[in-house]
C-alpha positions in Angstrom: 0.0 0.0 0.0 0.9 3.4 -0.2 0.2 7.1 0.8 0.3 10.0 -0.9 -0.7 13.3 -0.6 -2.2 15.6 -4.0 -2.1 19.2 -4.2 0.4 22.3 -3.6 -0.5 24.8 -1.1 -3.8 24.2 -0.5 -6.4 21.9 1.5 -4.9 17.7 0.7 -6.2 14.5 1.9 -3.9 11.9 2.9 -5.3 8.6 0.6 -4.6 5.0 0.8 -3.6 3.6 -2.5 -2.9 -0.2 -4.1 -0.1 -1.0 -6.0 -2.1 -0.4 -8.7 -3.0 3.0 -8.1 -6.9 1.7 -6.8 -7.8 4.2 -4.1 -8.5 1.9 -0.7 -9.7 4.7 1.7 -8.3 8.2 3.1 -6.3 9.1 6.7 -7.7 11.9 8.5 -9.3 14.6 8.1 -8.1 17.6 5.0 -5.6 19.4 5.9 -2.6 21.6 5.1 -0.5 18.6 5.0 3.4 19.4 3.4 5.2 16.5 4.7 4.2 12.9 5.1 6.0 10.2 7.3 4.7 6.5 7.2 5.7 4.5 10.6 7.8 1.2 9.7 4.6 -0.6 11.3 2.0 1.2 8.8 -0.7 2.1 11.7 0.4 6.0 11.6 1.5 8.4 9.9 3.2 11.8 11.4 2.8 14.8 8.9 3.8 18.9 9.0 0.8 21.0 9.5 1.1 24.5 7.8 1.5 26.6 5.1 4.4 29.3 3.8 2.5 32.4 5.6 2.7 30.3 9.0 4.0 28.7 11.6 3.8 24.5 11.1 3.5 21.9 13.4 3.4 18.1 13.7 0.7 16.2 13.9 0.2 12.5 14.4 -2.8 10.4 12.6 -3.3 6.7 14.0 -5.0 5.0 11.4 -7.2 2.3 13.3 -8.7 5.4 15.4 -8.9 8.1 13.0 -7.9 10.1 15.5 -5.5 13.3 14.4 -3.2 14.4 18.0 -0.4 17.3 18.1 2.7 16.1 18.4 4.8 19.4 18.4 3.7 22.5 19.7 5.0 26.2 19.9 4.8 29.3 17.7 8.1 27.5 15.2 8.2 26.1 12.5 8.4 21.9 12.9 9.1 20.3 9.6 11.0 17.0 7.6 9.2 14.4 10.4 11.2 11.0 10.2 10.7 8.0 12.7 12.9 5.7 13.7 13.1 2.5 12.3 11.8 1.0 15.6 9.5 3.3 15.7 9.9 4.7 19.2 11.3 8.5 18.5 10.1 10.8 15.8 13.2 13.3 14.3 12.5 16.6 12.9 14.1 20.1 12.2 12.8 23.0 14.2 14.1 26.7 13.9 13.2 27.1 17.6 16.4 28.0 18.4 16.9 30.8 15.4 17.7 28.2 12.7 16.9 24.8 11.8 18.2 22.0 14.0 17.5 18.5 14.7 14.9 17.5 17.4 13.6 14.2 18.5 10.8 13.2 20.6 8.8 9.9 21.9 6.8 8.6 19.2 3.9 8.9 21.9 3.9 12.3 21.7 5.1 12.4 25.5 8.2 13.8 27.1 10.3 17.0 25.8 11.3 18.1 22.2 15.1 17.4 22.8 17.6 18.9 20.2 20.4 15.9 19.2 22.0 18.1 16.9 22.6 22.3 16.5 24.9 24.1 14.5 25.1 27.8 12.7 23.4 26.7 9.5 19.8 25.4 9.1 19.3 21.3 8.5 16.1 19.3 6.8 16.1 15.6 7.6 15.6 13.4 4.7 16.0 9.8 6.3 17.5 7.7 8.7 19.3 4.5 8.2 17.5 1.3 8.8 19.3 0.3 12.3 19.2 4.3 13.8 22.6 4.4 13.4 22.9 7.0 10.8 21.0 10.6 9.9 20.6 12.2 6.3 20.0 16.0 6.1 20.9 18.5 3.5 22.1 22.0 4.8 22.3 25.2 2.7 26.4 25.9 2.1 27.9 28.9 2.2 29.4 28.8 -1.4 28.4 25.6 -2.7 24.4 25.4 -1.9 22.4 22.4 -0.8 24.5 20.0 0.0 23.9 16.3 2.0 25.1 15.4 5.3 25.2 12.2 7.9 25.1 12.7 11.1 26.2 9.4 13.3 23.6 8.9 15.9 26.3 7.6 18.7 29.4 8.2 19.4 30.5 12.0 19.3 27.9 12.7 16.5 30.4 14.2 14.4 28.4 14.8 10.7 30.1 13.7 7.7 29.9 15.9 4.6 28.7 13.7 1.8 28.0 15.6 -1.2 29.0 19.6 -1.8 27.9 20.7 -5.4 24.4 22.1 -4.5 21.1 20.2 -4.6 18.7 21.4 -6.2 14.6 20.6 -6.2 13.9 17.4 -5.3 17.1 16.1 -5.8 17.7 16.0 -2.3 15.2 13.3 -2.2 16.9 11.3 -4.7 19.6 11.0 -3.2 18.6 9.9 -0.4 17.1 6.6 1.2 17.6 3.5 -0.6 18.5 5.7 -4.0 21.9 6.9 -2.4 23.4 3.3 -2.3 22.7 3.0 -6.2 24.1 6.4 -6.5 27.2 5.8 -4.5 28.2 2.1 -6.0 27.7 3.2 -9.6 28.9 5.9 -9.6 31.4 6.8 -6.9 34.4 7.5 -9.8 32.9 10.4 -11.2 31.3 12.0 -7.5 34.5 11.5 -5.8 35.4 15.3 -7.3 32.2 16.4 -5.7 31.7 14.4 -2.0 34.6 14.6 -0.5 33.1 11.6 2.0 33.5 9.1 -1.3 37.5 10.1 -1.5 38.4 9.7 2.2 39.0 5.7 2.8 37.9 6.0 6.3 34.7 8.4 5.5 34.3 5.6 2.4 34.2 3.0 5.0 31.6 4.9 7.2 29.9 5.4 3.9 29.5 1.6 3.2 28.3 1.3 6.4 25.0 3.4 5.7 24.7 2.2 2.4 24.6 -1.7 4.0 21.6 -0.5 6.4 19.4 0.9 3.6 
């Protein structure tokens, strides 16, 4: 199955699809929905709540109930929701503290909205790795422009630059998840110039490591 959400700025409804594009039934209630985050067990979704002319929030939809809870809350902006892969923490970036860092919280919407990451330049989330280990973000460059990070999620949490030659659009989605272990076996040669993570053997190693837990 799958969800997707139609639309651009406006009202969307969150809709259950087959594989073969037959419409099953819909999630919650319209919304300004931007961002959609399936759990790894299917019975919720976490989404970002909001438009361009406001301040968005996270919500939580559990699909058995049909019930729609806030999961963030303040007068930021909460965007880029990602769960774990066990699914007991939600991550997100926040501008709560001037610019966009990392957060986490309890996937039952309990507890405090602790930050696990903050620098000087703002971060999106695009994905974790499938053991927790690892953390995908892009983050705007001084001179260079979007470029992808991973940030280790123990140890010293010391990010790793992957990529510098700025993404643009939506490529920042493709190159993450499951699409940046094509990217980086097949074509690690002609990158190497580019991510500077893909030309240190060390940083290489690290980078097999994510690319195993996709």
């Amino acid at each position: 199955m799958l969800v997707y959400q139609t639309g651009g700025g406006q009202t969307r409804q969150l809709t259950w699809l087959d594989r073969r594009g037959k419409v099953l039934g819909t999630a919650g209630s319209p919304g300004l929905y931007n961002r959609v985050a399936l759990a790894s067990d299917g019975r919720q979704v976490a989404v970002q709540v909001g438009n361009e002319n406001q301040p968005s929030n996270l919500w939580s939809i559990e699909f058995a109930r049909g019930s729609s809870t806030r999961f963030s809350f303040g007068s930021n902006t909460d965007v880029d929701p990602v769960w774990f892969p066990d699914g007991s923490r939600l991550v997100f970036s926040s501008n709560r503290g001037g610019h966009f860092d990392v957060y986490q919280k309890a996937a039952s919407g309990g507890g405090s909205e602790d930050a696990i990451f903050q620098s000087s330049d703002n971060k999106f989330i695009t994905d974790i790795s499938r053991d927790g280990r690892w953390l995908m973000y892009t983050q705007n460059g001084r001179t260079t422009g979007n470029d992808l990070w991973v940030l280790p999620l123990t140890g010293d949490r010391k990010a790793l630059s992957l990529c510098q030659y700025g993404i643009r659009g939506t490529a920042g989605t493709v190159l993450s998840g499951r699409t940046l272990g094509g990217l980086y076996l097949e074509r690690v040669g002609p990158l190497r110039g580019l991510c500077p993570a893909l030309s240190n053997h060390s940083q290489r190693r690290q980078m097999d490591d994510f690319v195993r837990r996709r």
